[in-house]
C-alpha positions in Angstrom: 57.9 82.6 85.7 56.8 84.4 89.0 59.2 87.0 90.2 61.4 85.8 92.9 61.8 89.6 94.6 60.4 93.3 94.5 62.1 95.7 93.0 63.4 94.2 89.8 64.8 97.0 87.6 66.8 96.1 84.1 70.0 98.0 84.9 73.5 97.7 83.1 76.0 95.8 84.9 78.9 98.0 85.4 81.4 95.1 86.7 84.2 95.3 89.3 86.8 98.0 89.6 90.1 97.0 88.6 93.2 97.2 90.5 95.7 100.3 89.0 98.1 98.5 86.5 102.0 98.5 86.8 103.3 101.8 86.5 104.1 104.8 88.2 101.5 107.3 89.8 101.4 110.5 91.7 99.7 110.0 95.0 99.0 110.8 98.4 99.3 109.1 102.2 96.1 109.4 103.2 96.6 108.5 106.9 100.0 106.9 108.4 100.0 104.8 111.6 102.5 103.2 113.8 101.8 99.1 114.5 103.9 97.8 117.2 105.1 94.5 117.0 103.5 91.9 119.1 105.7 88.8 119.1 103.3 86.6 117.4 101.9 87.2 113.9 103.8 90.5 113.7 107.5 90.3 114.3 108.7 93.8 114.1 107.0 97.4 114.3 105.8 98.8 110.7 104.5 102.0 109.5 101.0 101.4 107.7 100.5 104.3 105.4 97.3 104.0 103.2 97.9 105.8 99.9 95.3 106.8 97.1 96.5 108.2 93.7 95.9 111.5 92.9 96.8 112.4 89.1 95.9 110.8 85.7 93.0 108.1 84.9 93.7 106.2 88.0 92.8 109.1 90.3 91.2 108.1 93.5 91.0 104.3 92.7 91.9 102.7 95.8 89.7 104.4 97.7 87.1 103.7 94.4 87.7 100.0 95.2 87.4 100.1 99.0 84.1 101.6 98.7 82.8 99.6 96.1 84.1 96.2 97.8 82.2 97.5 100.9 79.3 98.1 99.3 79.2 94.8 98.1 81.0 92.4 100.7 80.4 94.5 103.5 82.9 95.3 106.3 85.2 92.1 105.6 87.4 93.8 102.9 90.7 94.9 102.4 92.4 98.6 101.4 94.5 97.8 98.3 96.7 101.3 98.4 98.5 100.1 102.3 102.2 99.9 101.7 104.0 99.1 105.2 107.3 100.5 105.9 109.3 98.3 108.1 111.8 100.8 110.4 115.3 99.3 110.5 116.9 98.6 114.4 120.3 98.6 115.1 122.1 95.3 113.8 120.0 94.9 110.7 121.5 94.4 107.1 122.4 97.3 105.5 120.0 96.8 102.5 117.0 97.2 105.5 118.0 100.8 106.0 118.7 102.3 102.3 115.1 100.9 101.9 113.5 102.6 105.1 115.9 106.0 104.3 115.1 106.1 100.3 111.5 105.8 101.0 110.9 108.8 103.6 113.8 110.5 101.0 111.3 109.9 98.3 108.5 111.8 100.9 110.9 114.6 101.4 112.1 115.2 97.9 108.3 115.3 96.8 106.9 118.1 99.8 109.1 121.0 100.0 110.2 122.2 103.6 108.9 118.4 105.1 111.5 116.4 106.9 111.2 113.0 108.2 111.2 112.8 112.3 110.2 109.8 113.5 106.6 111.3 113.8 104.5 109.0 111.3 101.3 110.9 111.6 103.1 114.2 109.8 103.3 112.1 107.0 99.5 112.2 106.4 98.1 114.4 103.3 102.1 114.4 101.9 102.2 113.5 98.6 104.6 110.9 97.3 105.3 108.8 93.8 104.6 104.9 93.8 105.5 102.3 91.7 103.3 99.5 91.1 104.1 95.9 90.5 102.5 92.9 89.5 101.6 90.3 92.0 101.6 86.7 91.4 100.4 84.8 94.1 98.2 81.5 94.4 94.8 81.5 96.1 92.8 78.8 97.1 95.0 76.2 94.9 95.1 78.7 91.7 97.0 80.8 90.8 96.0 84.6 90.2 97.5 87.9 89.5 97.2 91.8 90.7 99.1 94.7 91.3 100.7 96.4 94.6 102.8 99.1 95.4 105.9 98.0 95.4 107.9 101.2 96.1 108.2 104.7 96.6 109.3 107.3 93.8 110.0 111.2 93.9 106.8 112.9 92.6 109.0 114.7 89.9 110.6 111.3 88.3 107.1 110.2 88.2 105.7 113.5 86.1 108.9 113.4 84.1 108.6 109.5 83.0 112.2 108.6 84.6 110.9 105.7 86.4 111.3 101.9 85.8 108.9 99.5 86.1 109.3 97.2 88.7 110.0 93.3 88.2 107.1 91.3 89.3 106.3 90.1 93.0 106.3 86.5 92.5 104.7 85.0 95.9 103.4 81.3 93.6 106.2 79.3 95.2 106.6 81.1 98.7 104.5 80.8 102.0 106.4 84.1 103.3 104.6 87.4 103.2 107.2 89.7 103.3 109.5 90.3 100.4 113.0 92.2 99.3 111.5 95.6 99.5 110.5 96.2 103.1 107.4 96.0 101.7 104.7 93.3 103.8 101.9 91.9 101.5 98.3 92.3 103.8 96.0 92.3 100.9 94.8 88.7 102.1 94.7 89.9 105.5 91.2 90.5 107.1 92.9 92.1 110.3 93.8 95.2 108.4 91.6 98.0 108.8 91.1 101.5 106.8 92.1 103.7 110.1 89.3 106.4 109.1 
């Protein structure tokens, strides 16, 4: 056999990275931007805050994952660690708003002295529990599984083991993207960029 390109070098194989698995982790919001809503594919404003874990085995894997997809798919890849926070307007269910106010509680409880106001880019570099889920979704006629933050947590309930696990996100039998938890799935979504 002739070689087919320069360069060969026997090297192990070291795989892909995988996804964090359910549970609950210590992290930190990385960057936080507003997203107007624009009528069309985006029906109401969200807060995009992209989040990287910061304790434990699982330290710095979404950012671990972004890189390494990058590296191999080039530009056309996703963040895995967005969470979108949808802010409640006047008229909506009450259930809308005790999501939107226990998450930003969750932010406060975990940075002493920080208080939510309406300014999204102070919540950049505070840290903040998460809870991740599993996601069942189907792709391309099959059906597949990951993870996904699911929700926020107090950084304390997550050192001292008092959080729940989180049933799992089960998107095999829905077209919709958005789910119970304020939370908007946009890990299939190529317009979502890594603002940094």
């Amino acid at each position: 056999m002739k070689p087919s390109y320069q360069g060969f070098k026997a090297q192990q194989n070291t795989g892909f990275l995988e996804v964090p698995p359910v549970g609950q982790y210590v992290a930190k919001i990385l960057n936080a931007r507003f997203v107007p809503a624009d009528g069309d594919k985006q029906q109401r404003d969200v807060i995009e805050l992209f989040i990287d874990i910061v304790e434990g085995e699982y330290k710095g894997r979404y950012m671990e994952l972004y890189n390494d997809q990058k590296e191999r798919f080039g530009d056309n890849v996703v963040y895995k660690g967005l969470y979108r926070l949808t802010p409640p307007v006047d008229g909506d269910e009450d259930w809308k708003t005790r999501i939107f106010e226990g998450a930003l509680w969750c932010v406060e409880q975990s940075n002493n002295g920080y208080h939510w106001d309406w300014e999204e880019s102070k919540l950049k570099d505070k840290l903040v529990g998460i809870n991740v889920r599993q996601r069942l979704y189907t792709y391309n006629g099959k059906d597949k599984e990951t993870t996904e933050i699911g929700k926020f947590e107090t950084v304390d309930d997550v050192r001292n083991g008092k959080c729940k696990d989180m049933k799992p996100n089960d998107r095999r039998s829905s077209d919709s993207k958005s789910d119970d938890q304020n939370f908007t799935d946009v890990s299939d979504d190529k317009s979502v960029s890594v603002p940094w």
